[in-house]
Each structure stands twice: as structure tokens, then as C-alpha cells.
Legacy VTK file of the C-alpha trace (Angstrom):
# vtk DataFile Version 3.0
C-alpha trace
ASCII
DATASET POLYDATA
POINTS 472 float
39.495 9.464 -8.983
36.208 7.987 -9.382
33.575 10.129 -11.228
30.510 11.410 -9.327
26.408 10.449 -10.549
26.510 14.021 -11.568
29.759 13.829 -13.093
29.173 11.022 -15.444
25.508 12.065 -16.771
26.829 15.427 -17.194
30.020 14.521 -19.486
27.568 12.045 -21.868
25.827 15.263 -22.882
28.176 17.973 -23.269
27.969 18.523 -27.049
30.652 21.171 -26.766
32.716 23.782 -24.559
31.286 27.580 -25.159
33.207 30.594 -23.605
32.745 31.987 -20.237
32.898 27.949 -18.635
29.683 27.204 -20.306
28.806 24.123 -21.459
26.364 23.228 -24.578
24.057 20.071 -23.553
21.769 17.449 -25.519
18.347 17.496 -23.922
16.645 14.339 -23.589
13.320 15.313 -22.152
11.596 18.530 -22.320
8.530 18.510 -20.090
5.977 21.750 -20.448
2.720 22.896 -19.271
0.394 25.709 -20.221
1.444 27.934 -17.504
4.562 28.683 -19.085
4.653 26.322 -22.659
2.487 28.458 -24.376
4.335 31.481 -24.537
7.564 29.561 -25.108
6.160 28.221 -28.159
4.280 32.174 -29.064
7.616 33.459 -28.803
9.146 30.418 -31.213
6.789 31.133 -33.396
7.288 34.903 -33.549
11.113 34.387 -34.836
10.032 31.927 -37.427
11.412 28.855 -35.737
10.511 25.454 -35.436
10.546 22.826 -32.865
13.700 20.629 -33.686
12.484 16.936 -32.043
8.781 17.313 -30.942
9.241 13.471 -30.310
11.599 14.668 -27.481
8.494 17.504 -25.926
6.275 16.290 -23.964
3.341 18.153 -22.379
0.518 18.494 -19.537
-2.197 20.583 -18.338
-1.456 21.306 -14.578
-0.854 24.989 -13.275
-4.218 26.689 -14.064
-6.228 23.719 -14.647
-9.243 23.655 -12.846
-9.164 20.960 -9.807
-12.693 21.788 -8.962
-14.836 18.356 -8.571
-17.500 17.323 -10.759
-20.203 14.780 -10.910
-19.839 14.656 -14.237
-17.717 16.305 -17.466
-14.659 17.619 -15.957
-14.320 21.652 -16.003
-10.692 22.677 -17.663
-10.405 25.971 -16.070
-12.687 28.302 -13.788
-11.661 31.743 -15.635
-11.218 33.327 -18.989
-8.148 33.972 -19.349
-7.259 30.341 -17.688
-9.208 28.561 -20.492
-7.418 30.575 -22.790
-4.141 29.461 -21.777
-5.549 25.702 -21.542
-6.687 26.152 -25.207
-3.486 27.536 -26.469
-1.519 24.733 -25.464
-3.527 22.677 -27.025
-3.790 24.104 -30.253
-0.202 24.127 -30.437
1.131 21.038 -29.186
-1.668 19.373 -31.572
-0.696 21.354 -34.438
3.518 20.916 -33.623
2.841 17.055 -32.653
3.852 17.055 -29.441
2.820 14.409 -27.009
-0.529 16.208 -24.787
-0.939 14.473 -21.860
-4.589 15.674 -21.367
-8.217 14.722 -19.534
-9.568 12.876 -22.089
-7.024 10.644 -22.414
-6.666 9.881 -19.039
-2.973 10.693 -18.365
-3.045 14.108 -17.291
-1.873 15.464 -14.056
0.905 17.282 -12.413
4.596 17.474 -14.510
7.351 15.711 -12.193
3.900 13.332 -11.210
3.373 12.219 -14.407
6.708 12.108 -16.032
7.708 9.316 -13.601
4.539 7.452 -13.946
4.849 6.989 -17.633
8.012 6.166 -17.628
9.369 9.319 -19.409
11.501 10.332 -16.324
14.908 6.967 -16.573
18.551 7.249 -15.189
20.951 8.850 -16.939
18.869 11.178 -18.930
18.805 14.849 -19.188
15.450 16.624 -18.165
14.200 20.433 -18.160
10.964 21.814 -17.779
9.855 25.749 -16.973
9.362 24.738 -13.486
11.579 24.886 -10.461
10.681 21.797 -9.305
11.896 19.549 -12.244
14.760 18.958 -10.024
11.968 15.682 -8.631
13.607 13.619 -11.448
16.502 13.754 -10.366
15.776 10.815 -8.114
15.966 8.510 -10.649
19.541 9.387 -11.553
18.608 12.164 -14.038
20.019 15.677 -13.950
16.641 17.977 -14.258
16.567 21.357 -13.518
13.788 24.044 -14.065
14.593 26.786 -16.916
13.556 30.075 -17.557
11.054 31.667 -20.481
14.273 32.202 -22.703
16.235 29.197 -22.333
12.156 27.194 -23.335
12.371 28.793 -26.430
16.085 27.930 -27.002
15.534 23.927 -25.925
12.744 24.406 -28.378
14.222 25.228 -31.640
18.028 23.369 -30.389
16.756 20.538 -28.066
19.652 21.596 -26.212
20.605 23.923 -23.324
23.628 26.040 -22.430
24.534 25.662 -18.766
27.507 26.058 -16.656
28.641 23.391 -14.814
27.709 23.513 -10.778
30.094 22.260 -8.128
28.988 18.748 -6.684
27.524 18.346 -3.209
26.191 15.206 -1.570
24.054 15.412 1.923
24.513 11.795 3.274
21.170 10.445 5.916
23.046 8.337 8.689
21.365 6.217 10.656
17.542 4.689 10.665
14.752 6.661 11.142
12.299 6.951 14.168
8.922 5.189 12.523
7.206 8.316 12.467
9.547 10.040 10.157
8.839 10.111 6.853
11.098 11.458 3.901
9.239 14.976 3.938
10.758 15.216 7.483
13.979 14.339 6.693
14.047 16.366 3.425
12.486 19.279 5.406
15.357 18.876 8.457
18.058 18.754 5.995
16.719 22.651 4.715
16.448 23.548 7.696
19.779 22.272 9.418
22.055 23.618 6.113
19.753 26.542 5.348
17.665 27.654 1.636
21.045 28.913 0.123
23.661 26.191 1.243
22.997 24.664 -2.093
23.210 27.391 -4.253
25.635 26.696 -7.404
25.778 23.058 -6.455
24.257 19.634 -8.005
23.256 17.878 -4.848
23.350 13.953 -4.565
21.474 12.544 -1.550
23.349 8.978 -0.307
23.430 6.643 2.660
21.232 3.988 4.472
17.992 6.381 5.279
18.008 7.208 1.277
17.991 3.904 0.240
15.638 2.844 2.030
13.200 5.059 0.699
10.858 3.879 -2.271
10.526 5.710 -5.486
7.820 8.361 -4.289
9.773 8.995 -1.393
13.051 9.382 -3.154
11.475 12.008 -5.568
9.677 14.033 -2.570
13.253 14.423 -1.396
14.418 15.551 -4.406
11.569 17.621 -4.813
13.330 20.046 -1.956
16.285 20.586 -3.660
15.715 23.675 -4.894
14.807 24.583 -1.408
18.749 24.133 -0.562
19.182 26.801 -3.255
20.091 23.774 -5.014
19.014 23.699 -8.922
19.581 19.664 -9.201
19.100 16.823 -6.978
20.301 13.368 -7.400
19.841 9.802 -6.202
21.631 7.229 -7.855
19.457 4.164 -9.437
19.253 1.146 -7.508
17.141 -2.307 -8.133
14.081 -0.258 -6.449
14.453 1.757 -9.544
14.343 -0.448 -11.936
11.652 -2.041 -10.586
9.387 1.304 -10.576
10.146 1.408 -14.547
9.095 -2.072 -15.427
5.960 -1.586 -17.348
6.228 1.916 -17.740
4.501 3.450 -21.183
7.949 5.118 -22.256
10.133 2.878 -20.587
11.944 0.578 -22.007
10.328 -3.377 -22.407
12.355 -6.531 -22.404
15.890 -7.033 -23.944
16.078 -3.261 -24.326
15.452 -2.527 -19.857
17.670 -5.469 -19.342
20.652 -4.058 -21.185
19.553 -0.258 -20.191
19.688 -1.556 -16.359
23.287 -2.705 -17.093
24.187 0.513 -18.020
22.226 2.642 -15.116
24.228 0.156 -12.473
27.549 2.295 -14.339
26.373 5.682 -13.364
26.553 5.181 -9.601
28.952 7.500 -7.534
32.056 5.489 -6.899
33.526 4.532 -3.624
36.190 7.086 -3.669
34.617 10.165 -5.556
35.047 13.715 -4.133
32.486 15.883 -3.795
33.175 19.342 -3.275
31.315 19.579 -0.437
29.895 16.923 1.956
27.097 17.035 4.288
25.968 14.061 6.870
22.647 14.151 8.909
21.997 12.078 12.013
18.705 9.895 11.500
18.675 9.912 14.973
18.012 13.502 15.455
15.289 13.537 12.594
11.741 14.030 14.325
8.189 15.100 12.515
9.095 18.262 10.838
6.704 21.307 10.166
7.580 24.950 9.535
6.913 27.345 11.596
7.920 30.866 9.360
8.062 32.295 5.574
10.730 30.007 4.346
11.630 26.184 4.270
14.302 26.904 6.257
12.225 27.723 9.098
11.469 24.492 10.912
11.707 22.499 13.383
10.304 18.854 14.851
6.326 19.469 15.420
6.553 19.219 19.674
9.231 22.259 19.661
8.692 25.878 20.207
8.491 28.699 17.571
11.986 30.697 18.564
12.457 33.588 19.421
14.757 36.029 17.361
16.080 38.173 20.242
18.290 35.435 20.218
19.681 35.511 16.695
23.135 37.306 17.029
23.128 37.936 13.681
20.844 41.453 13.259
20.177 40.322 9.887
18.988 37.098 10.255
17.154 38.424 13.959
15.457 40.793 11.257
14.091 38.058 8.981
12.644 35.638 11.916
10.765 38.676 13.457
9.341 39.588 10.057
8.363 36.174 9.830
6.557 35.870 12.777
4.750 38.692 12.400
3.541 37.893 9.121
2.443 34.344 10.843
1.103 35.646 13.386
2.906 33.728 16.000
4.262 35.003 19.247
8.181 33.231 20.395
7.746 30.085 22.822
4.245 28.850 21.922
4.385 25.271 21.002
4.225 24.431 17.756
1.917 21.102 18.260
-0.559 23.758 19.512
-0.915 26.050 16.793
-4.699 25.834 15.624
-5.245 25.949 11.807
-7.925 26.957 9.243
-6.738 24.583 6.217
-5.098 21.319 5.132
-3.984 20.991 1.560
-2.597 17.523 0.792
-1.568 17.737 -2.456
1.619 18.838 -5.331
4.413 17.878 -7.354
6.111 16.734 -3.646
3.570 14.367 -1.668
0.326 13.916 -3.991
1.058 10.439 -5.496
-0.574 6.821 -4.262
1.732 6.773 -1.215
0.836 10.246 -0.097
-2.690 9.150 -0.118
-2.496 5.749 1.771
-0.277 7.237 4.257
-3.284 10.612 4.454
-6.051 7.871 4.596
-4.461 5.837 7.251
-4.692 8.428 9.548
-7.973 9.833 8.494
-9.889 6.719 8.331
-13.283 6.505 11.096
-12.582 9.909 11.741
-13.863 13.639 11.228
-12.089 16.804 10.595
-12.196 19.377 13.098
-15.578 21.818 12.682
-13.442 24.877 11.736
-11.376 22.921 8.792
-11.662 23.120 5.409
-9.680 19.795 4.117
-8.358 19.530 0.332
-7.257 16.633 -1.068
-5.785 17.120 -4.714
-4.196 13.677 -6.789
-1.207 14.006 -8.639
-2.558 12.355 -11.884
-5.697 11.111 -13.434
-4.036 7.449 -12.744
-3.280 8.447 -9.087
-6.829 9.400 -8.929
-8.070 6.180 -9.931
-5.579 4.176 -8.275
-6.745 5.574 -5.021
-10.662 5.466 -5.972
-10.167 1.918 -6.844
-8.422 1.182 -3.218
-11.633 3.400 -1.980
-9.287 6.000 -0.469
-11.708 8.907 -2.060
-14.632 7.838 0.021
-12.537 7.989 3.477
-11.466 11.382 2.738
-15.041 12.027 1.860
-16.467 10.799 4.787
-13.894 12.517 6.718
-14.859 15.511 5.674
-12.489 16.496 2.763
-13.076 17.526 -0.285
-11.800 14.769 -3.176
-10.913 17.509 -6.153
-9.468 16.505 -9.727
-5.605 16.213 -10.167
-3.891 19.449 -10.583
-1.313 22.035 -8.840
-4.285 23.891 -7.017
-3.613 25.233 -3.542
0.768 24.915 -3.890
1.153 27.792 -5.606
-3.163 28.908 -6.612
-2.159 29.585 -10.437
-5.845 28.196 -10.903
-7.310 30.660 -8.211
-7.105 27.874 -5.486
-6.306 30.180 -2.866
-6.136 30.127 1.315
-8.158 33.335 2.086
-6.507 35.713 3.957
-5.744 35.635 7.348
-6.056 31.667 7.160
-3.648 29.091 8.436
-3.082 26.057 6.305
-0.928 22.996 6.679
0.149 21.790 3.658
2.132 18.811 1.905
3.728 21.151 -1.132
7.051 22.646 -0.935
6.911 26.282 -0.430
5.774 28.396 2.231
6.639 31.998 0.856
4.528 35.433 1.292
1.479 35.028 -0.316
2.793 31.677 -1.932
-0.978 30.277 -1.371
-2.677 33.462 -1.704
-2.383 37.027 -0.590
-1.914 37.168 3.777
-2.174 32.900 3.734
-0.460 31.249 6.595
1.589 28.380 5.309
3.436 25.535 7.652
5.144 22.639 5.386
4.548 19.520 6.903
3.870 15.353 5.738
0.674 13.919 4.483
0.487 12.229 7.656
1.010 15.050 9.743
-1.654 17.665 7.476
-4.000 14.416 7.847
-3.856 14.585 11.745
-4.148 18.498 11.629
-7.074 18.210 10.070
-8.448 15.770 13.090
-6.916 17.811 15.499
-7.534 21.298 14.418
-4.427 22.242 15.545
-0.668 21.212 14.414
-0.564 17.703 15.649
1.201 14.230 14.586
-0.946 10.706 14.187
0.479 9.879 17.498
-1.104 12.788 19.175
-4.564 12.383 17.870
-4.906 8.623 19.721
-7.203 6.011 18.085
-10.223 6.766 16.108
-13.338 6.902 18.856
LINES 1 473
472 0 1 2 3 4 5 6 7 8 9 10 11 12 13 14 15 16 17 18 19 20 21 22 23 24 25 26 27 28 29 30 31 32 33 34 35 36 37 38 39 40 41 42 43 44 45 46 47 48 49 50 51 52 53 54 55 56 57 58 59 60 61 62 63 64 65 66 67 68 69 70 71 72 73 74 75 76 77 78 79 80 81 82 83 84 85 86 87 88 89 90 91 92 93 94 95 96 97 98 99 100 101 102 103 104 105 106 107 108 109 110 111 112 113 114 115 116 117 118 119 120 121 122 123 124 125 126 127 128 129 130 131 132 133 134 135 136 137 138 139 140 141 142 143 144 145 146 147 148 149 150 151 152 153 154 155 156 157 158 159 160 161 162 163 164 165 166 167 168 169 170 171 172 173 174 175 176 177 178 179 180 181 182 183 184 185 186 187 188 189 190 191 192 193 194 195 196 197 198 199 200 201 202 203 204 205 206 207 208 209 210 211 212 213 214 215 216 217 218 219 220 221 222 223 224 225 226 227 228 229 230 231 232 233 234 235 236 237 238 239 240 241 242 243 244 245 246 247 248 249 250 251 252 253 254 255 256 257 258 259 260 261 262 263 264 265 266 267 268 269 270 271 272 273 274 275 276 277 278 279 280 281 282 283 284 285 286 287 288 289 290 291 292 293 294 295 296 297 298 299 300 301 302 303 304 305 306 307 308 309 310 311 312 313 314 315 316 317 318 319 320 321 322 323 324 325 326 327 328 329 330 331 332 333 334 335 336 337 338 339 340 341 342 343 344 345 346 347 348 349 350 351 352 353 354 355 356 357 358 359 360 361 362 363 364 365 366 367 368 369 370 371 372 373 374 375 376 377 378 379 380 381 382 383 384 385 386 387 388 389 390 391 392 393 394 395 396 397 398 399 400 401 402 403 404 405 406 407 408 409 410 411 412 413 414 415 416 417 418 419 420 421 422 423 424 425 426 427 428 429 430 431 432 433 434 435 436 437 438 439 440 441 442 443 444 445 446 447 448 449 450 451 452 453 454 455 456 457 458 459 460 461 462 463 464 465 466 467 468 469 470 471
């Protein structure tokens, strides 16, 4: 029996077998930022440890960064006690010589945006970061997972992890898709048809046609999502549109040394006849524009569908949850979704705020205006993002559209920074959550594509490129 992606990466780590089915694993990459590598490293400190490869640590400034424009020195953070925390991790990763990807270098910019940019996100590898979205790299063929504030410190002073293995799942994408779909809608349909906890204790590989044809920034918003299945890890297997990302990478590797590492990423596919412990298929066919409608991914449906209605959930339950989610949304059962009016469009985070995610924004923004009553954000991935995108003059559409062009950062997805929706507004956004108070005490989330927040913005209302027309 053929070994799964998962499978194979997992077994070239596993430095030994601990009791209670635990495994002991090498680290490869260990990716922080200041929101949570500072006090990792306080608490290292504190015991009298040091960090055993800082060549293998690498870190950012992203979660309370400030993302507020400037005309001229950038601003690091917009509070006290966010400066602080900016200032820490600097001071420490200078003083432990670890690798600071900050403004004045130019490489700054969101984690599981930057690690793939440079190159420090390659098949094979193990990658952990105190975030719950490191699971993004796992579209390169890595296993990444995020980690808690005790198992930082123990990656820290080990560079490795203890971790018991999950069962293996793979979701297979039949079919092609419509040429409206993009892979936040088919990423966002898969939650919702399998539900937020079908992945829990699983590694999930994604497979078939629709995957494959996805390129790199597509492949990691997918992944992105995984931990929206319940799922810690999310996989695709490495392909030639891989490889081709990584040439010229900073940390990848050049030459002789990619040729031969290519030959052994084509090894670490899932073979023909490997067994997953659970398998999943979704029908292309059925995929349409996807936004949610409620207080969890899980709640959503194609953009010209109706919210439901829970009186008829069978479960009480489950009829429980979708009325408290309503209610906290504000949205009454049968009213179409495509005419929900909105207050906000964030287009932006570690899911849809690279190059790609711009174009596809500015294509539908371009010769037009947002609505009077929006407020449009749009926040880059990365410093490079940021000047790929002012270079293709992408900055000035969305300016002249009427959004604001901020400075790379996690902002608005989860408002570590004090990026906040005010209360009582309704904001479609391009990150990955739309929890409680996720963007800010009584904010209104719906999850939806770059393309799809850019034509809410025109619209003023939940709409699709298709349903705004031509620019006038």
C-alpha cells in the first residue's frame, strides 16, 4: 500500500516514538511574529534556555503592526502597548540572531504571505508558527500547523515538536469550474458542504483536476481554510507549477541543488492506490460564487441564494445555532443574499491579499466608484506585494475607486492592530473567519472572493462582477 503526501513527510521527521501515541518531530521552519513570538521567547528566557538553531527561526512584524498609510516614514504601530510588542521582537530576534523580516528591509508582511515569497515555505518540509493559519503552507507539500504559547517555547529551545499523529483525509474537486468561481469559492463550499468540524483530528490533502489547476496563490488560499474544516493541516502535493513558483526564491534552492531537490519533491506525491481514511469528492459543477451568510464558515451558500431559515433544521441544536446567528447578523430567513446592503469591504489577509488577489480586485474595480455609504480597505500581503502591485499601477485604481491603499499587515482579519469594523457595520471581507466580534465587537462579517468584496463595494450591496454590468 502506497504511502500518502502526509504519510511520507511525516515518517522523514519522526525523531522518535514517545508514550501515549505521540510522536517527537524535527522542525524545519519556525515562523513567528510579535503577536505571539515575544512572549515565547520572555518565557525561554525566564527558564534559562536558549534557542537551539536560530538559523531555523524566522520572523515578521504582522499582527499589531500598524497598516495605516503614510506619505512618508512608515508608522510601526498606532498604540503603546502595540509599539511595545513591535520593539520587543525586535530586540530579541536581533540580539538571538534570528532572521527579522522587517520595514526597512523591505520584506516584511504577513507570515504564510511572506514565507512563500521568499522561498522559506518548499515541499517536504516541516513548518509551525503560533498561528492557526500556518496550515497555508501546506500547499506546497509541507505539513504546517499552528502551535500554541507552550509548544513556541518548546520548538524554541528543541527545534522540535511533540505531536500525535492525525488520521489522513483527502477532499477531491471533480469537474471544471464555472469561470466565475474562484478557489475561495470552492474552498468556502467545501466548509460549508462537510461542515467546520468534519476535519477535526485529520491531515487533509486536497486532489483532483479543479486543484491542479489552480496556481500557487490559489492553492495556498485553499489551504488557508483548512483549519476551517476543523482540520489542523492541509496538503497539496507539488507539481511542476510548484517548482516553478520556487525558482528564484531568496531561500530556495538555486541550480544543481533545485534540480536534484525537484527530483525528490516528484517522490512525495500520494500514490495511485493510497488509502485515506476518509475520502471526500465535490462536484465542480455545483460550485457557484460563495459568500457567508452567518457566524461561522460553515454558513454559506452561492451569493444569488437565500439566507435559510432554521425552523427547518430538525436538529434543535443546530436550529439553535442558525437562529443565534441570524440574529446576531441581523438578517431575517428568505431575503436574498445578492441583496444584502453592506457598510465595509476589507480585501486583505494571510488567505487572498497577494498579487493575484489584487489583479483579480482591480479588474473589477477599474473606471468605477464605490458605493457613497462604503468604506473600502485594501491591505497587501507584503512590502513586495505592495510594490508589485504599485508598479502594475493597481494602487492608483483602488485609489481612484475610492479605497483606501494601506501598508501590508493583518489589519481588519482579526483587528490585533485596532483595525476594527465599528459596531453595527456589515463588511465583506476576503480573510477567513467570520466569528463574533472576529473584526471587532457587534461587526457583521460575510466571507467572500476578492472579486466578489470588489463588486460589493460597487454595488453597495452583496453582488458578483457579473451583476454590477460594465463600468458606465
Amino acid at each position: 500500500m502506497a504511502n500518502t503526501l502526509f504519510d511520507k513527510v511525516w515518517d522523514a521527521h519522526r525523531i522518535a516514538e514517545l508514550p501515549g501515541q505521540v510522536d517527537l518531530l524535527h522542525v524545519d521552519r519556525h515562523l513567528m511574529h510579535e503577536l505571539t513570538g515575544a512572549a515565547a521567547i520572555d518565557i525561554l528566557e525566564q527558564r534559562g534556555l536558549a534557542v537551539a538553531n536560530p538559523d531555523l527561526t524566522f520572523a515578521t512584524l504582522d499582527h499589531v503592526i500598524s497598516t495605516r498609510p503614510t506619505r512618508n516614514e512608515r508608522v510601526d504601530a498606532d498604540e503603546a502597548w502595540s509599539t511595545v510588542m513591535v520593539d520587543t521582537l525586535r530586540e530579541q530576534t536581533t540580539r538571538m540572531k534570528i532572521a527579522r523580516f522587517d520595514i526597512n528591509d523591505g520584506r516584511q508582511g504577513i507570515v504564510h504571505v511572506i514565507g512563500p515569497e521568499l522561498g522559506l515555505t518548499l515541499p517536504g518540509l516541516t513548518i509551525v508558527c503560533g498561528d492557526s493559519h500556518t496550515c497555508t503552507h501546506g500547499a506546497f507539500g509541507a505539513i504546517a500547523w499552528g502551535i500554541g504559547s507552550s509548544e513556541l517555547v518548546h520548538v524554541l529551545a528543541s527545534q522540535t515538536i511533540r505531536q500525535k499523529r492525525p488520521r489522513t483525509m483527502r477532499i477531491t474537486f471533480n469537474g471544471t469550474p464555472r469561470s466565475d468561481v474562484t478557489a475561495k469559492d470552492m474552498i468556502l463550499h467545501a466548509v460549508g458542504v462537510v461542515g467546520t468540524s468534519a476535519g477535526t483530528g485529520y491531515a487533509v490533502e486536497f486532489a483532483g483536476p479543479a486543484i491542479r489547476a489552480l496556481d500557487m496563490e490559489g492553492r495556498m488560499t485553499v489551504c488557508n481554510l483548512s483549519i476551517e474544516l476543523g482540520a489542523k493541516m492541509g496538503m497539496i502535493a507539488p507539481d511542476e507549477v510548484t517548482y516553478a513558483y520556487l525558482e528564484r526564491r531568496e531561500y530556495a534552492p538555486k541550480g544543481e541543488r533545485l534540480a536534484q531537490a525537484i527530483a525528490d519533491w516528484r517522490l512525495l506525491a500520494s500514490g495511485d492506490d493510497a488509502v485515506f481514511d476518509k475520502e471526500v469528492a465535490i462536484d465542480m459543477g455545483a460550485v457557484r460564487p460563495q459568500v457567508s451568510w452567518g457566524t461561522s464558515p460553515e454558513q454559506v451558500a452561492a451569493i444569488d441564494a437565500c439566507v435559510p431559515d432554521p425552523a427547518g433544521e430538525p436538529d434543535d441544536a443546530r436550529r439553535a445555532q442558525l437562529a443565534n446567528a441570524l440574529a446576531y447578523m441581523h438578517l431575517t430567513p428568505g431575503k436574498r443574499i445578492d441583496q444584502i446592503a453592506i457598510d465595509r469591504v476589507f480585501i486583505g489577509s494571510c488567505t487572498n491579499s497577494r498579487i493575484s488577489d489584487l489583479h483579480a480586485a482591480a479588474a473589477v474595480v477599474k473606471g468605477r466608484h464605490i458605493a457613497a455609504n462604503v468604506q473600502g480597505w485594501v491591505v497587501p500581503g507584503s512590502l513586495t506585494v505592495k510594490r508589485e502591485a504599485e508598479a502594475a499601477g493597481l494602487d492608483r485604481i483602488f485609489l481612484d475607486a475610492g479605497f483606501e491603499w494601506r501598508e501590508p499587515g493583518c489589519s481588519m482579519c482579526v483587528g490585533a492592530n485596532g483595525d476594527l469594523v465599528p459596531s453595527g457595520q456589515r463588511c465583506v471581507s476576503t480573510s477567513n473567519r467570520n466569528f463574533v466580534g472576529r473584526q471587532g465587537p457587534g461587526a457583521m462579517t460575510h466571507l467572500a472572493s476578492p472579486a466578489v468584496a470588489a463588486a460589493s463595494a460597487i454595488a453597495g450591496t452583496i453582488a458578483t462582477p457579473a451583476m454590477i454590468g460594465a463600468p458606465a
